[in-house]
N, C-alpha and C positions, 0 to 999 in steps of 0.2 A: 504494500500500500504506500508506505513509506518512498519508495523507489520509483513508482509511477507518477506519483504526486512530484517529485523530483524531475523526472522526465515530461512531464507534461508542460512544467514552468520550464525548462529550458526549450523546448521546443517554440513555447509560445513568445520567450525574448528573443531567441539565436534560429530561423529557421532552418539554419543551413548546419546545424550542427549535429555532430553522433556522439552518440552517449553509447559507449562500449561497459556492459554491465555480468560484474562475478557474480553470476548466478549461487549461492552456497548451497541451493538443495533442488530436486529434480523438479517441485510443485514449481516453485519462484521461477525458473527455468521453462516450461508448458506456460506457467501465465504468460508471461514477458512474451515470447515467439509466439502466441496467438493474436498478438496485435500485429504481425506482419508487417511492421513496419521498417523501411532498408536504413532505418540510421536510426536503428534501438538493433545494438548487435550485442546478442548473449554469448556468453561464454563461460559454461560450468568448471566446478571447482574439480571438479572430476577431469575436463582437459589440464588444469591446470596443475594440478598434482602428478600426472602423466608425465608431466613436460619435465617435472622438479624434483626429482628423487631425495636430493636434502631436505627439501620442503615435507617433505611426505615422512621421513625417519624423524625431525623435528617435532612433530606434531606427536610424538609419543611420549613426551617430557614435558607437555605441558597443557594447561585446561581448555577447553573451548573458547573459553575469551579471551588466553593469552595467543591463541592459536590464531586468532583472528587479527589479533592483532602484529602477529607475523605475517600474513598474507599482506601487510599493507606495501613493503617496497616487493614482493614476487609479481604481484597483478601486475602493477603497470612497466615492471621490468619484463614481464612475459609479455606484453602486449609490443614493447619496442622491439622485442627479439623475433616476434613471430608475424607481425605485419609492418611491412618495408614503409608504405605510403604514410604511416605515422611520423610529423614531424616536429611536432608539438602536442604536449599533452600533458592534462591537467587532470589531477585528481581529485575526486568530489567526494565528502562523506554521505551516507544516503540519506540523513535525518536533515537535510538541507531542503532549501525553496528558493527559486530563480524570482527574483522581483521586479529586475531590471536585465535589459543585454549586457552579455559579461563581457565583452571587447575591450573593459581593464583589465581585466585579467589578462587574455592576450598581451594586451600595451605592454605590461609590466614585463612579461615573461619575453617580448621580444628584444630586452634591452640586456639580457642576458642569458643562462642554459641554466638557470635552476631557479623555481621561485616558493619565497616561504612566507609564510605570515605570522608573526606575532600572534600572541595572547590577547596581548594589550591590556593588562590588568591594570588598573587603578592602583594607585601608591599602597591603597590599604589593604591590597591581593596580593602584595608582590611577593609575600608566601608562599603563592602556588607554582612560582615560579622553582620551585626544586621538584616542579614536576615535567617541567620544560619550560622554556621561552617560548617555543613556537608551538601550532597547534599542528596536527595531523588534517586536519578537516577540507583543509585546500592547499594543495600542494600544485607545482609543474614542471616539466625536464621539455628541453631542446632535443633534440636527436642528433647530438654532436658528442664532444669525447668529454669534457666535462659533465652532461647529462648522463650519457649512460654509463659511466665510472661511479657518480652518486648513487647510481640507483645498485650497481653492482655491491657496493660498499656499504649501501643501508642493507641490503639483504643478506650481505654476511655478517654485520651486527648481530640482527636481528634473528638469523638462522643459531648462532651462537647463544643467545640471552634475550628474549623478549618476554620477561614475568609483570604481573600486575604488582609491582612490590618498588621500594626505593632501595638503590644502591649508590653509594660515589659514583657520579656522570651516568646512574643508566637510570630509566624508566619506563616501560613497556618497551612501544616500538618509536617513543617520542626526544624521550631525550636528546636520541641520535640526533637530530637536529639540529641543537647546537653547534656540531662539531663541524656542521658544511660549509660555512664558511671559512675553516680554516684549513679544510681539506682540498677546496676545489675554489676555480676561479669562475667566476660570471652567474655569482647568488645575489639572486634579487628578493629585494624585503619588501611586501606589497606594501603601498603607503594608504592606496584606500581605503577610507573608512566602511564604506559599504559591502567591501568586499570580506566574508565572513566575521561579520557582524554576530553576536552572541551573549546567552545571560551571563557570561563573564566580561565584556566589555562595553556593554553598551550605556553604562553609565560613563561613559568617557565623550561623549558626543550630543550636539543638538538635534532637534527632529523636527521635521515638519512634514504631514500629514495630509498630501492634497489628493484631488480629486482621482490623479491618473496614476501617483506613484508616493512613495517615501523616501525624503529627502534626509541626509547624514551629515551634516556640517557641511548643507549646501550642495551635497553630489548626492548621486540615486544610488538608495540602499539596493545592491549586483545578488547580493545573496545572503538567507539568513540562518545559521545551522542553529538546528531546535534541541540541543542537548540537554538530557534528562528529560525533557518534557512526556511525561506518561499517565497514562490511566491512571487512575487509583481505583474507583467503579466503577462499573457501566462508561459509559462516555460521559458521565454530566462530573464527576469531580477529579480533576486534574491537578499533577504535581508538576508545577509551572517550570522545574529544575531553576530557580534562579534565591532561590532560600540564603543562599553561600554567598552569595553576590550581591543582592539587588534587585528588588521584585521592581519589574514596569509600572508605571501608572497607566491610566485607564486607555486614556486615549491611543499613546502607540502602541502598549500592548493589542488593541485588538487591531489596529492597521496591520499588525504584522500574525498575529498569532490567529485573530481570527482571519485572516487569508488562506492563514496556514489549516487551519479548521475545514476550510472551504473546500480547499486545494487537495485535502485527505477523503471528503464525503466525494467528490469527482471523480477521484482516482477510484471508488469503490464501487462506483457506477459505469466507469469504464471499464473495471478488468470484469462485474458480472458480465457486459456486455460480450466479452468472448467467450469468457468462461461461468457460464450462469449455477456451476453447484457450489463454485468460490466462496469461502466464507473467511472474514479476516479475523487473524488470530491477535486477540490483544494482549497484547506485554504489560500488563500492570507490575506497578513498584510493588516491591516485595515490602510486608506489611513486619517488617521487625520490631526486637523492642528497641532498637535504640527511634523505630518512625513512632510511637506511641511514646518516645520518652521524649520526642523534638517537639512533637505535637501540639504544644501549648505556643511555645515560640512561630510557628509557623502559624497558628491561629492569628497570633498578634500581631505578623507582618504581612499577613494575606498572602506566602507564596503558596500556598491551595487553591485554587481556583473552581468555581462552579458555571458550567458550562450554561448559558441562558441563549437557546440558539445561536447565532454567528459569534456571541460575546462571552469572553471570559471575566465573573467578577469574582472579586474579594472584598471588596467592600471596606480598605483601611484609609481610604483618603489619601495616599501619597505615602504613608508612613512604611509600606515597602519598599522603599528604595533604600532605608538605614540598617533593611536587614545584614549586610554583609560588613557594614563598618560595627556597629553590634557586636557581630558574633567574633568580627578578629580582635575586638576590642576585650572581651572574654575571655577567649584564648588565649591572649597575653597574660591577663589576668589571673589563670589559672596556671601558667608556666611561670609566672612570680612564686607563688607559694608553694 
């Protein structure tokens, strides 16, 4: 669902563009190829494992999630190894939504052979920054020697050591990032604000909310990756994923989230349309105790959200957006004593 909705927005900003997609299981795989369409090109994990015999012994030493997050530099390295006409190419996390044509992204990526983005935390996140600097979410390589050298050298990282855990300079498959620009020459650091935009930075920036698009310190918000954001029930109460950070106020949150809302019921109307037994599986947050122990706090900063048709409320007036200086204020707090 997630993936479609993805595709759907970039088709409708870039029409000329393809979206080459890691199928992880044979269902995801039969949806996607029933839209028959020649620039939605699948390619199962199953090809891709064929191709990668480290990749495949790899995957015996570590969970599913750290597993996935090993595939991140194999994809797009098997995709420069195995279709010639790729000559640029950008990486997209699937929990993303196109808002605008991404032709910065391009921009960026053609003034160099490698392009990274920032976190962009805010002075009072700059904690999470020992989890990386940079984000995994939108990445890009050139098809020149600098390119495909990164991408070779993040896969042997990451074939090595990619755990959900912290060690000196490593962290999943992210940390590595850091190290590329001192590895390789022609790393570009996106400067756009619009361009993966996120409940980790988007208190860094102005907004303006018009009729045809959403504007970012003045440039159009290119793309917005929805991390964390999940069910909690049914579809009507939602975990905004921005608790850590910095809950939206009303107004752009639903420029953007209800888009995003939008853009997820479409996509579910399109893949019945090929495939009418489809039925979408919901990922709800796992209801632990430490979410029943947060729960009061997240009551008081409204990052739960109750779904009211197109709009997401919570109902604190504004007083979500102190959730993330709050809780790091805390934290120190409790690392004093």
């Amino acid at each position: 669902m997630q993936g479609v909705a993805l595709w759907r927005s970039l088709k409708s900003n870039d029409p000329d563009s393809i979206l080459w997609v890691l199928a992880l299981d044979d269902e995801a795989a039969s949806v996607l190829r029933a839209f028959d369409e020649p620039q939605l090109r699948v390619v199962t994990l199953g090809i891709l494992e064929a191709a990668d015999e480290e990749l495949v012994a790899a995957k015996a030493n570590r969970t599913r999630v750290e597993y996935y997050f090993t595939l991140s530099p194999c994809w797009p390295r098997h995709l420069l190894r195995t279709q010639p006409e790729i000559e640029q190419l950008v990486y997209v996390d699937a929990d993303m939504l196109f808002f605008s044509n991404p032709q910065a992204v391009w921009n960026d990526l053609a003034r160099g052979s490698i392009l990274l983005c920032a976190h962009r935390f805010p002075d009072f996140l700059r904690h999470y920054e020992r989890h990386g600097k940079f984000n995994v979410g939108v990445l890009g390589w050139r098809r020149d020697a600098n390119g495909v050298a990164c991408l070779d050298w993040w896969r042997e990282q990451c074939l090595e050591w990619c755990y959900d855990k912290l060690e000196p300079g490593r962290y999943a498959d992210q940390k590595y990032l850091e190290e590329w620009q001192r590895h390789f020459v022609g790393v570009i650091e996106c400067q756009h604000p619009g361009v993966n935009l996120a409940p980790w930075n988007w208190l860094n920036d102005r907004y303006e909310s018009l009729a045809d698009c959403v504007r970012v310190d003045g440039k159009p918000l290119v793309v917005f990756h929805f991390a964390r954001f999940r069910a909690l029930r049914g579809d009507w109460w939602w975990q905004s994923g921005q608790f850590d950070y910095g809950v939206m106020p009303w107004g752009i949150r639903n420029a953007i989230y209800g888009a995003y809302w939008r853009a997820l019921q479409a996509a579910v109307e399109a893949i019945r349309a090929v495939a009418p037994e489809w039925n979408p599986t919901v990922r709800s947050a796992r209801l632990s105790r430490e979410f029943w122990r947060m729960l009061p706090l997240r009551a008081l900063f409204g990052s739960d959200w109750l779904r009211l048709g197109n709009f997401f409320v919570s109902g604190r007036l504004g007083l979500g957006r102190y959730s993330g200086r709050c809780l790091a204020a805390l934290r120190k707090m409790r690392l004093r004593k």
